[in-house]
ZAMARGU-4260 file (C-alpha; in steps of 0.2 Angstrom, whole numbers, plus 5000, padded with zeros to 4 digits):
<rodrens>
0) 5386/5094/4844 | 5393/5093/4825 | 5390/5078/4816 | 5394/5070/4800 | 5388/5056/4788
5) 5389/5042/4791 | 5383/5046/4811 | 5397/5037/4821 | 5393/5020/4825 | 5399/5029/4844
10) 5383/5042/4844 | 5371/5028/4835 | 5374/5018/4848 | 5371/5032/4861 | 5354/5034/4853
15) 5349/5018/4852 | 5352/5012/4869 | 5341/5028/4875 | 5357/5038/4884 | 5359/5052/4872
20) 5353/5070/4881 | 5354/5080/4863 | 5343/5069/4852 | 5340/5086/4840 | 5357/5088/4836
25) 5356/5070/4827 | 5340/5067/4824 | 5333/5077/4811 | 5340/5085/4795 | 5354/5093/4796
30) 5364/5103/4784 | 5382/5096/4779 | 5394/5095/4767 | 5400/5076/4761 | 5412/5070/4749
35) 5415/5088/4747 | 5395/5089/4741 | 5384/5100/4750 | 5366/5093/4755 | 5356/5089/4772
40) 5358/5073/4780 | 5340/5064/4788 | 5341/5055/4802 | 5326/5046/4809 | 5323/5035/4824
45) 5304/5025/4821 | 5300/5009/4830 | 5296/4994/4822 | 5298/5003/4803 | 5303/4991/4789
50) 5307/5006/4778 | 5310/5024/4779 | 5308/5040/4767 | 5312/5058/4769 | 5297/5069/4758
55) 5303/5083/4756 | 5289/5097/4753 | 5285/5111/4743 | 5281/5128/4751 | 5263/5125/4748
60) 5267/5109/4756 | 5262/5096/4743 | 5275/5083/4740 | 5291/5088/4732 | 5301/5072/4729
65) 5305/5055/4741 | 5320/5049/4745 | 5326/5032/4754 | 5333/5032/4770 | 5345/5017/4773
70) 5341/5006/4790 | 5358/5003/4798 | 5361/4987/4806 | 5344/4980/4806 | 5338/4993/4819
75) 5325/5006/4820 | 5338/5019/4816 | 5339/5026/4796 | 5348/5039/4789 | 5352/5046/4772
80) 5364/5061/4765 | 5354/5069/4749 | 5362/5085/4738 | 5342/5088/4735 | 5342/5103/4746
85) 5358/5112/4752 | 5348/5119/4769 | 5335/5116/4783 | 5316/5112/4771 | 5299/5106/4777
90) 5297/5090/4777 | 5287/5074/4782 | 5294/5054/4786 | 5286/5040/4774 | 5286/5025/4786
95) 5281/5007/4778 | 5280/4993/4792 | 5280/4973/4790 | 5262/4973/4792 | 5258/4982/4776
100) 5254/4996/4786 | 5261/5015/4778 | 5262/5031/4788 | 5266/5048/4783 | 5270/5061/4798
105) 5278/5076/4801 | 5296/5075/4810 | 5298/5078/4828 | 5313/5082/4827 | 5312/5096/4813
110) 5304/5110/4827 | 5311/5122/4835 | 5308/5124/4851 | 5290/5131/4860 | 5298/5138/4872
115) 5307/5154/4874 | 5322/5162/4882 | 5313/5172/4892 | 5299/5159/4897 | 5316/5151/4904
120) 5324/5165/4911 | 5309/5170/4919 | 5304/5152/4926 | 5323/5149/4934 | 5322/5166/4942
125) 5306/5161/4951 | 5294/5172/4941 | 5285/5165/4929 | 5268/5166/4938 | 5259/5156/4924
130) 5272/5143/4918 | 5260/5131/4917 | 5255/5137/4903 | 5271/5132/4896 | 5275/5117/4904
135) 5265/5101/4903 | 5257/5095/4888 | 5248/5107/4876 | 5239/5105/4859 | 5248/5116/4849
140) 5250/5123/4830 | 5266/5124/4823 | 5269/5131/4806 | 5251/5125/4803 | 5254/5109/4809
145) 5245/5102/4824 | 5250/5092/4838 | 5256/5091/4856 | 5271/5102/4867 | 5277/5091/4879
150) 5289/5101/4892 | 5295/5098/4909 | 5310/5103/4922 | 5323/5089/4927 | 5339/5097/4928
155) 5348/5083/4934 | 5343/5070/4921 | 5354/5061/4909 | 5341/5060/4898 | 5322/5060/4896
160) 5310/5055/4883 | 5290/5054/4879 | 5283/5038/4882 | 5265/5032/4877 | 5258/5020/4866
165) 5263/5027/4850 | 5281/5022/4854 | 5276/5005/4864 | 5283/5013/4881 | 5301/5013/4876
170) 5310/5027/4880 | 5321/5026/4867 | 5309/5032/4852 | 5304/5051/4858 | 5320/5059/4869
175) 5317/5075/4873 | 5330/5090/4868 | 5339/5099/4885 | 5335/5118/4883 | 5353/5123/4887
180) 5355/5127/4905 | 5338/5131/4911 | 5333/5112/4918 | 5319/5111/4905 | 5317/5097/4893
185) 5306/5100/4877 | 5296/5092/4863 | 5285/5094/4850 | 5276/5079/4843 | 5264/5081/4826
190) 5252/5071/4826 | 5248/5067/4845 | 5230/5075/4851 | 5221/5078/4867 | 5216/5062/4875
195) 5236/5054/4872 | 5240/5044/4889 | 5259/5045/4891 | 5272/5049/4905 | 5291/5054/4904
200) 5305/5042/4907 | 5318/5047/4914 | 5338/5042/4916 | 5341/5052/4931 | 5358/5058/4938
205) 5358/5042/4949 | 5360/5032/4931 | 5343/5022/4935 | 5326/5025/4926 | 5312/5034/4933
210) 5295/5032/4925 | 5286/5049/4931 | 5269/5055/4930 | 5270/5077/4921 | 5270/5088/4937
215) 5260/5100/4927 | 5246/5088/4919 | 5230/5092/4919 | 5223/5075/4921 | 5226/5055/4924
220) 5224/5038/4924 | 5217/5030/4941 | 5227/5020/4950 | 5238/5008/4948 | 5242/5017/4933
225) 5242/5036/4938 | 5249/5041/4918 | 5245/5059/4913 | 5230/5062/4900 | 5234/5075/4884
230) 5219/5087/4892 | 5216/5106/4886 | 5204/5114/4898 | 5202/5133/4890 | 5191/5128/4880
235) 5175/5128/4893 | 5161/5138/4889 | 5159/5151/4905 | 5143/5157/4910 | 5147/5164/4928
240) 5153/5182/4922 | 5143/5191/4931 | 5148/5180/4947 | 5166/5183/4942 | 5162/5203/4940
245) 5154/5205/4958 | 5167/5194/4967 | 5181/5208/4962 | 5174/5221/4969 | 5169/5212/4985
250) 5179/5215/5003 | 5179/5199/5011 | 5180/5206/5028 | 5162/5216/5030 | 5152/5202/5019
255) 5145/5185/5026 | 5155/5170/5024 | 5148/5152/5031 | 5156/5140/5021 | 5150/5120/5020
260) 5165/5111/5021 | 5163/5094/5009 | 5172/5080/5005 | 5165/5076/4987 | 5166/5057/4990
265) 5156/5053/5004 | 5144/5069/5005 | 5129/5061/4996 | 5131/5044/4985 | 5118/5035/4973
270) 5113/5021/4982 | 5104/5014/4966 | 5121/5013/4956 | 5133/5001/4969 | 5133/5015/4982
275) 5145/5024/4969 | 5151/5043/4973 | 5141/5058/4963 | 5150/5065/4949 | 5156/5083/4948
280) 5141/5086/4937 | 5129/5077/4948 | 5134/5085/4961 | 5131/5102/4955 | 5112/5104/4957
285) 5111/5094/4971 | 5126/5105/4983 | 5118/5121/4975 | 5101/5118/4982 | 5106/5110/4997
290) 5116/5126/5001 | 5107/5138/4995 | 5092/5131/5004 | 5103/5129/5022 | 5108/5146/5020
295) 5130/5144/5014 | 5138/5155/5006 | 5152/5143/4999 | 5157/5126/4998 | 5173/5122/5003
300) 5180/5104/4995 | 5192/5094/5005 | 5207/5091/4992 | 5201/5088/4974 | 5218/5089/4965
305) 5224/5072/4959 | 5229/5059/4974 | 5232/5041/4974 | 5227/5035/4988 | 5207/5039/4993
310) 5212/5034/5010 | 5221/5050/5013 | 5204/5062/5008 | 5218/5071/4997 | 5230/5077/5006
315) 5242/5067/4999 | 5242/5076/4980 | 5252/5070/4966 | 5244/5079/4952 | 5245/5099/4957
320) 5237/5105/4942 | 5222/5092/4942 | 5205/5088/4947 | 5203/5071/4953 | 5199/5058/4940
325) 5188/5050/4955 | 5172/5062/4950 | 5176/5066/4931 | 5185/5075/4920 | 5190/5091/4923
330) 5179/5098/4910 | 5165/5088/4924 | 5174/5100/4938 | 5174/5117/4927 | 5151/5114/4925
335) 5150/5112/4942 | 5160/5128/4947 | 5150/5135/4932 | 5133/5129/4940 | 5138/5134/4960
340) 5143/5151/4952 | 5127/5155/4944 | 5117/5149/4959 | 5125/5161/4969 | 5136/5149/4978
345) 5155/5151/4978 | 5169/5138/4977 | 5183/5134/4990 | 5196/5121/4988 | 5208/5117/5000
350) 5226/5117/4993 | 5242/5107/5001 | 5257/5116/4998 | 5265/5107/5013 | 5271/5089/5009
355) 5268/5077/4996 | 5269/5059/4995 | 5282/5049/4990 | 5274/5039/4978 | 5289/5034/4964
360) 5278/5040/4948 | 5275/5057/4956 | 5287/5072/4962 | 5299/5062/4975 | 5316/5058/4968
365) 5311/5065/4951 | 5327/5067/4941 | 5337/5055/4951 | 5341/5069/4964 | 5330/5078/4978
370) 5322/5091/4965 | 5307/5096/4974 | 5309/5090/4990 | 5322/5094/5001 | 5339/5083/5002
375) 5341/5082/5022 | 5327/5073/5029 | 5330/5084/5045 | 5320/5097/5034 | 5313/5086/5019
380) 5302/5072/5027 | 5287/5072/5038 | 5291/5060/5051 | 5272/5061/5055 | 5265/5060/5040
385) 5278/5048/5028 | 5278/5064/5017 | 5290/5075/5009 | 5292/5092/5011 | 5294/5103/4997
390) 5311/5116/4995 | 5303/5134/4995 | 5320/5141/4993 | 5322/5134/4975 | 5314/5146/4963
395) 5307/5134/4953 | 5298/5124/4964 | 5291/5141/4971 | 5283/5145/4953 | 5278/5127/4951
400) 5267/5130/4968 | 5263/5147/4964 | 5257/5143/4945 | 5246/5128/4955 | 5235/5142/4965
405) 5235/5154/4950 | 5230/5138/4937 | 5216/5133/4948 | 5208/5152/4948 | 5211/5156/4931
410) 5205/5137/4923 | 5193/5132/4938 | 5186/5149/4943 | 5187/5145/4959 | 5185/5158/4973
415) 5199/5155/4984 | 5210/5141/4996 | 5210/5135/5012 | 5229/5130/5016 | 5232/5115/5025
420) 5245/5113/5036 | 5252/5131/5040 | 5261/5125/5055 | 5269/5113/5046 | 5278/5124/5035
425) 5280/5139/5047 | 5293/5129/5059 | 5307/5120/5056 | 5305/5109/5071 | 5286/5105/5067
430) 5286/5088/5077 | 5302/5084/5078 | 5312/5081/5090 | 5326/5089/5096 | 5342/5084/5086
435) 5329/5079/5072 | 5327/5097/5062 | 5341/5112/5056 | 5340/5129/5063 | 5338/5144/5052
440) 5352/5155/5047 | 5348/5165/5062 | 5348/5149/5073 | 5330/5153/5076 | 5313/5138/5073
445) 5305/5148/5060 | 5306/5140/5042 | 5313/5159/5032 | 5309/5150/5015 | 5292/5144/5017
450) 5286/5161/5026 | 5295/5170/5013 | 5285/5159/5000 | 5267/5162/5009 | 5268/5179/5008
455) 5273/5180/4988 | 5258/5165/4982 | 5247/5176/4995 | 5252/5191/4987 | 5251/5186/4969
460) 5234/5177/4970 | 5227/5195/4976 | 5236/5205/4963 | 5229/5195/4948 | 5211/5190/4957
465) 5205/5202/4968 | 5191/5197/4977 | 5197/5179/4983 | 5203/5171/4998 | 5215/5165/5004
470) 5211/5155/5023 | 5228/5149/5032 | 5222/5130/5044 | 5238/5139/5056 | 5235/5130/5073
475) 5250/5141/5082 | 5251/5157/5090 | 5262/5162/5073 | 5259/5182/5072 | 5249/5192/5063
480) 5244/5174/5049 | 5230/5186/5041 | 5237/5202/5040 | 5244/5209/5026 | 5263/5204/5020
485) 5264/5225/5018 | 5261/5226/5036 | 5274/5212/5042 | 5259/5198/5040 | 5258/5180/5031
490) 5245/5189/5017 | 5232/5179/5022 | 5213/5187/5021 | 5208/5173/5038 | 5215/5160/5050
495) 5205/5145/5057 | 5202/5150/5076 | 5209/5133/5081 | 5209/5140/5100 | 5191/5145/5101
500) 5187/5129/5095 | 5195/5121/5106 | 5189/5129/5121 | 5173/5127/5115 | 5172/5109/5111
505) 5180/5106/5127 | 5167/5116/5136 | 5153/5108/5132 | 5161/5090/5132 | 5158/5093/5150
510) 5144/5088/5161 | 5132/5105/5164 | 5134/5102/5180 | 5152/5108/5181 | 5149/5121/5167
515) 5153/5135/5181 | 5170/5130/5183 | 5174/5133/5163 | 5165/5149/5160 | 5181/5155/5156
520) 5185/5143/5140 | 5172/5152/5132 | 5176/5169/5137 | 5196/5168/5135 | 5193/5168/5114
525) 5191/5186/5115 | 5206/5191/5121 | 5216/5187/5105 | 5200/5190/5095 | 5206/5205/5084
530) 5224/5197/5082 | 5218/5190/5066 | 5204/5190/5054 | 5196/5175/5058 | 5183/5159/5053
535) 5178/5149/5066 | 5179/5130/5061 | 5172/5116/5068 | 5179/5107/5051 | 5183/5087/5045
540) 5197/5084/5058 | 5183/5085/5072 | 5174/5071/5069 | 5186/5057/5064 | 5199/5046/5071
545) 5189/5040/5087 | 5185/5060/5093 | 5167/5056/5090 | 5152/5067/5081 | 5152/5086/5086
550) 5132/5080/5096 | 5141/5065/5102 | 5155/5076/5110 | 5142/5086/5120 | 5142/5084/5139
555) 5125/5075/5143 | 5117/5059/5142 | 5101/5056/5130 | 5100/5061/5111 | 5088/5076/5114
560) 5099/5083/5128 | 5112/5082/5116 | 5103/5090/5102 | 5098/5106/5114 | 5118/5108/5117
565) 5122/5108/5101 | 5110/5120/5096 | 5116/5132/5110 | 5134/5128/5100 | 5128/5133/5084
570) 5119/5149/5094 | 5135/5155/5101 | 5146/5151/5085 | 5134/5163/5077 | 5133/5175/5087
575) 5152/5175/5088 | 5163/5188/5078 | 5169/5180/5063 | 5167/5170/5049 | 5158/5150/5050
580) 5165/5134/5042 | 5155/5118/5045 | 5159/5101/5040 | 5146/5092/5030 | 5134/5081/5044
585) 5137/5092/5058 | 5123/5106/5053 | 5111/5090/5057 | 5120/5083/5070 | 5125/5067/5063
590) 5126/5054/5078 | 5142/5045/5070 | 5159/5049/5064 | 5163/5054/5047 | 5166/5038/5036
595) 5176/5045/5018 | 5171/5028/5011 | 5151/5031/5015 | 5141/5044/5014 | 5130/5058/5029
600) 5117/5047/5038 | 5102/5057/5030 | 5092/5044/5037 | 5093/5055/5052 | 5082/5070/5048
605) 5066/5058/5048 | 5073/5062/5067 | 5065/5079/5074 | 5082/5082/5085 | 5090/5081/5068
610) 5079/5091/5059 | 5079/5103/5070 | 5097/5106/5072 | 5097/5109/5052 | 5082/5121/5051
615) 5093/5130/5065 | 5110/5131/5054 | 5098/5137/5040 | 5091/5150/5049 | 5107/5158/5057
620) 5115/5154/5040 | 5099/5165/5034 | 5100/5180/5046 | 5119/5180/5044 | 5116/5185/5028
625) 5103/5195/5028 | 5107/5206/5042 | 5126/5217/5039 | 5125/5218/5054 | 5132/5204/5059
630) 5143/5201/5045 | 5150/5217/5044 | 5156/5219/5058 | 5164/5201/5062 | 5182/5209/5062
635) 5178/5226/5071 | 5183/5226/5086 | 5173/5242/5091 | 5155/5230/5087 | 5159/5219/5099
640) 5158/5221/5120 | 5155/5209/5135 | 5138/5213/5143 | 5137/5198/5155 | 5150/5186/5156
645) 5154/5184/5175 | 5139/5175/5180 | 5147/5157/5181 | 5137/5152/5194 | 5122/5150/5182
650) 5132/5145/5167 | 5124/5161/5157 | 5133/5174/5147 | 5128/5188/5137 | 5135/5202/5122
655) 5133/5214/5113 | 5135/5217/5093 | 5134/5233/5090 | 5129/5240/5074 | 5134/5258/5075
660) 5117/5267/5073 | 5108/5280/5081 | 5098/5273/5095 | 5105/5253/5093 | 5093/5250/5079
665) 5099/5233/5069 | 5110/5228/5089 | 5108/5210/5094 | 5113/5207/5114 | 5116/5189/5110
670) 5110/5178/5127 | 5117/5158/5132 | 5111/5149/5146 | 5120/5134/5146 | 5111/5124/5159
675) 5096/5113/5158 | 5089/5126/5171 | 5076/5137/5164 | 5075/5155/5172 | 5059/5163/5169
680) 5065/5182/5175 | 5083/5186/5168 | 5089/5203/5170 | 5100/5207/5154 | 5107/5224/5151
685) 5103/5232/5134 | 5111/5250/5129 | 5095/5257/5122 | 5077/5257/5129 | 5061/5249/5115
690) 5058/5235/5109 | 5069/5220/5107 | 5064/5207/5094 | 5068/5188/5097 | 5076/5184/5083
695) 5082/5165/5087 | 5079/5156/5101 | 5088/5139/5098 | 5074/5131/5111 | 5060/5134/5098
700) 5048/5119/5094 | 5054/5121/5078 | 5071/5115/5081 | 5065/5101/5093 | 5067/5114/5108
705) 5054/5115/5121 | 5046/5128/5113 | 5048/5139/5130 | 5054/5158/5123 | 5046/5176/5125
710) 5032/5175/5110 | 5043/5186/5100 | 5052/5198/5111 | 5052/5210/5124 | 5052/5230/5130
715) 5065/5234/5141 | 5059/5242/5158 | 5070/5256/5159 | 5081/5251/5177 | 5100/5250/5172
720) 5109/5231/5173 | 5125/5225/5168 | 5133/5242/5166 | 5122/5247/5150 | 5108/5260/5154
725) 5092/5249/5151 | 5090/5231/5152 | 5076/5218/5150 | 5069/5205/5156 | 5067/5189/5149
730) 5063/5170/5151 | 5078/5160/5147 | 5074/5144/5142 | 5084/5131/5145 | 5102/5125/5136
735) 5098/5138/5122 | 5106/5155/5114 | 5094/5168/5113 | 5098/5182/5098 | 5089/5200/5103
740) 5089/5212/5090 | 5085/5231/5093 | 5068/5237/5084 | 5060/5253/5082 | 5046/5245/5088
</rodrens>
């Protein structure tokens, strides 16, 4: 756009009534020629200013000479032509205001642009891994001059500017400059420092205004307000290096994983202070003991990116890039990733790539069209769920999603994602019905663009942070979810068994009685279970919504009875091939459902049942570490094999873990009898003659059990059994899990 001086009253008026998409090609100073005199024309837009001057500055950039702008029409906007200077100089604004008041600031609208070609090129192609670097708000130095970048992507809009305090909320006052066709809208502002509470209004294509939170903020307001927070976070002191170090060279697959699945709000909450939620740093400590003493390896949060609503546990994220304001700052969330780290505790978050709410400050509707969601509701909207679903194909929503995962490791340190919601996104007709979605280009269910997406964040998260996890919540029989995208998989390192789960839930919902007729809901999980790497997850979604407690579930009458099948549970979910997930309450049996606006019942372990079951989590937590054994070989398929599972009739079931040595030494045979029948001389096969140690027996008195067991272990006799060449007899007490563990005793 080429202008002259005067600025037509045409493109004054554009500016002041906040419609104009090129404020940098007015605003500014410009050089021209007038009256046939070169110079520079100054053009300044400053709210509530009673006078204007341009300083124009020296290269050591002390003051040079002032000169007057005129005010035009007794409105914020001023302009001047001056033969002073013939081209482009530094220079800083003189503003007086009716007050008295006088400030002196650096132009806006005399930066080039932070942003370059190839940051753009590479963001509109889909493969700017780390544009968050770039877009959002960042403290940034120009030409010595400190202040604030502000960038974002709205392609559509008319026009959109800064808004915040400084300017009074009025949109008019900081308009952004369009960064020719690449979507992007960019600003830099002198001046403004971390801490600055703004948002961007918007004209979008639709011609009305939208006042929208900054996709790639890395902080906000509460609610109602939900505004974006100026908020560097790479300044935090690190001290987990050497965490950092040995989690690279790790392989997720042969070490032990049991990961304590926390909703930060309502794990523990100071009942002194209003019965408020710990903050991130006051939880710290307190999850670091509490898993290290329980035996976890990680702790998984639910959602703790930025959501309105606390009703929703976060899974309705606004703010992709931020930790939630509930529990601190995100300075508060990087100590206690620090402080897990150097206790030896790592750090899951779950992450929802799936849908997103459609709150009118957030992503929905942003620049007046369907930018990151899609436009047809057959494939943009969650009927279910009253949530929007994101466009995969778009490239630039991809590396908005993508940056979100690779911002969370590289500012948050933390250790890897669980992905809610798989299904969702695999299928087009994910709970719809039919005539309600739009088949692939093949004709086919399968959502091409999101699978294609999956892969690539999978694929990237790996390449720049070996040693983290990624673990898909996929509740289909989708193929091959946690192999990798090389070999034709999702790129996932595990899949939640949802199935196992299930089945195992549902047998012991019923009544020990009928157990005989179900034997095979605990033995069918085996079928499929080298399909995928999996975690075994009785998780959140278990104990809410009117399905009752995980000991509330189980199939008998009285509170102990309860307590001795859920301890058998925890027995065979141990013994089990593959990785553990609990939910915060169930690894002491909590008798209600999970409340997100309470906290656990820890009341219960003045309760023996209750105490019991915990000290029985810790210790399989603690043997499933300390003995490879088990962890090493919860995805080969070689380690595992049936010894016993046919005897229904008694409800017990028996296998083997192998662990590949000469003579068995370090094999558990792994024993269940799931009846409240005890059975004193139980002939199990073994597959090498000595001694075999009890290594947990979930009826210890310990654990509230009876107490009945085999003082410690037993010698096998020598007589085959159960198609292994020795076997042993043992008392099998009853509703418990029994762990044998080859000695060379």
């Amino acid at each position: 756009m080429t202008t002259t001086h005067p600025l037509s009253p045409e493109l004054r008026n554009e500016l002041l009534q906040g419609r104009m998409a090129e404020p940098h090609s007015v605003l500014g100073m410009h050089p021209l020629t007038y009256r046939k005199k070169p110079g520079v024309a100054v053009r300044a837009l400053v709210r509530g200013a009673e006078t204007c001057q341009v300083v124009l500055l020296k290269e050591d950039g002390s003051e040079r000479k002032r000169v007057p702008l005129r005010r035009k029409d007794d409105t914020d906007f001023f302009e001047v032509f001056t033969g002073e200077v013939t081209k482009v100089t530094p220079y800083r604004l003189r503003v007086t205001f009716p007050s008295g008041e006088v400030r002196q600031f650096y132009d806006p609208y005399a930066f080039l642009p932070t942003l370059s070609d190839h940051d753009l090129y590479l963001f509109n192609e889909g493969n700017e891994h780390f544009i968050y670097r770039k877009l959002g708000a960042h403290p940034h130095t120009v030409r010595e001059v400190p202040g604030v970048a502000f960038a974002v992507w709205a392609p559509n809009a008319r026009r959109v500017s800064l808004v915040c305090d400084a300017v009074g909320w009025d949109g008019r006052y900081l308009p952004l400059r369009r960064l020719g066709s690449s979507g992007v809208w960019e600003l830099f502002v002198p001046g403004l420092k971390a801490g600055l509470v703004y948002k961007y209004e918007i004209l979008g294509a639709d011609g009305n205004l939208h006042l929208k939170s900054d996709p790639y903020a890395t902080r906000f307001e509460p609610p109602p307000h939900n505004a974006s927070i100026v908020c560097p976070v790479d300044d935090f002191a690190w001290s987990d290096q050497e965490w950092m170090e040995e989690r690279a060279r790790q392989q997720p697959y042969e070490r032990p994983i049991s990961i304590y699945e926390v909703h930060a709000g309502s794990w523990m909450r100071d009942t002194g202070d209003g019965h408020r939620s710990l903050n991130y740093r006051e939880l710290a400590p307190r999850l670091a003991d509490y898993a290290k003493e329980h035996g976890f390896t990680h702790v998984e949060f639910l959602p703790l990116a930025e959501h309105p609503f606390a009703g929703s546990w976060g899974y309705q994220v606004t703010g992709f890039f931020a930790p939630t304001h509930r529990f601190g700052t995100p300075e508060d969330f990087q100590a206690m990733v620090d402080h897990l780290h150097r206790e030896g505790v790592g750090v899951i978050v779950d992450w929802v790539p799936g849908h997103f709410p459609k709150d009118s400050f957030a992503l929905s509707w942003f620049d007046g069209t369907h930018l990151f969601e899609h436009a047809d509701p057959r494939k943009g909207e969650h009927r279910d769920w009253g949530t929007l679903i994101f466009n995969y194909g778009r490239h630039e929503v991809r590396c908005f999603l993508i940056a979100s995962v690779l911002a969370w490791m590289d500012r948050f340190h933390v250790d890897g994602f669980r992905v809610d919601a798989v299904a969702s996104m695999l299928y087009l007709d994910y709970s719809r019905e039919e005539g309600d979605w739009i088949p692939n280009e093949y004709g086919g269910r399968e959502n091409l663009e999101a699978i294609d997406f999956l892969r690539s964040v999978n694929d990237l998260l790996h390449y720049y942070y070996p040693g983290a996890v990624m673990i898909a919540e996929e509740s289909t029989s989708f193929g091959s979810v946690s192999w990798p995208s090389a070999q034709g998989g999702l790129g996932f390192d595990f899949k939640w068994n949802m199935g196992w789960m299930h089945d195992t839930l549902r047998y012991f919902s019923e009544d020990p009685l009928y157990r005989k007729y179900h034997q095979d809901e605990l033995t069918f999980g085996m079928l499929y279970q080298n399909s995928e790497h999996f975690v075994l997850a009785f998780s959140h979604d278990e104990v809410v919504h009117g399905k009752s407690s995980l000991l509330m579930k189980m199939g008998v009458a009285s509170i102990p009875a309860k307590a001795a099948n859920l301890r058998a549970l925890y027995g065979w979910m141990w013994g089990w091939p593959g990785k553990k997930t609990l939910f915060m309450g169930c690894e002491f049996g909590q008798s209600s459902e999970w409340r997100y606006d309470g906290q656990l019942d820890w009341h219960l372990l003045e309760y023996l049942d209750h105490r019991g079951i915990r000290s029985l989590v810790a210790d399989l937590n603690h043997l499933y570490q300390e003995d490879p054994v088990l962890a090493a070989t919860d995805h080969d398929p070689a380690a595992f094999s049936w010894v016993n599972c046919s005897d229904a009739e008694h409800s017990v079931l028996s296998f083997l873990r192998r662990s590949g040595a000469e003579g068995e030494e370090g094999s558990y045979v792994v024993v269940a009898n799931l009846t409240p029948v005890q059975h004193d001389s139980y002939r199990i096969g073994v597959p090498a003659g000595g001694f075999w140690h009890e290594r947990i027996n979930t009826n210890a008195a310990d654990y509230g059990g009876t107490g009945t067991g085999n003082l410690g272990g037993v010698f096998s006799t020598g007589q085959p059994a159960d198609d292994q060449p020795d076997s042993v007899l043992v008392c099998l007490p009853p509703m418990s899990v029994l762990f044998l563990r080859k000695t060379s005793g």
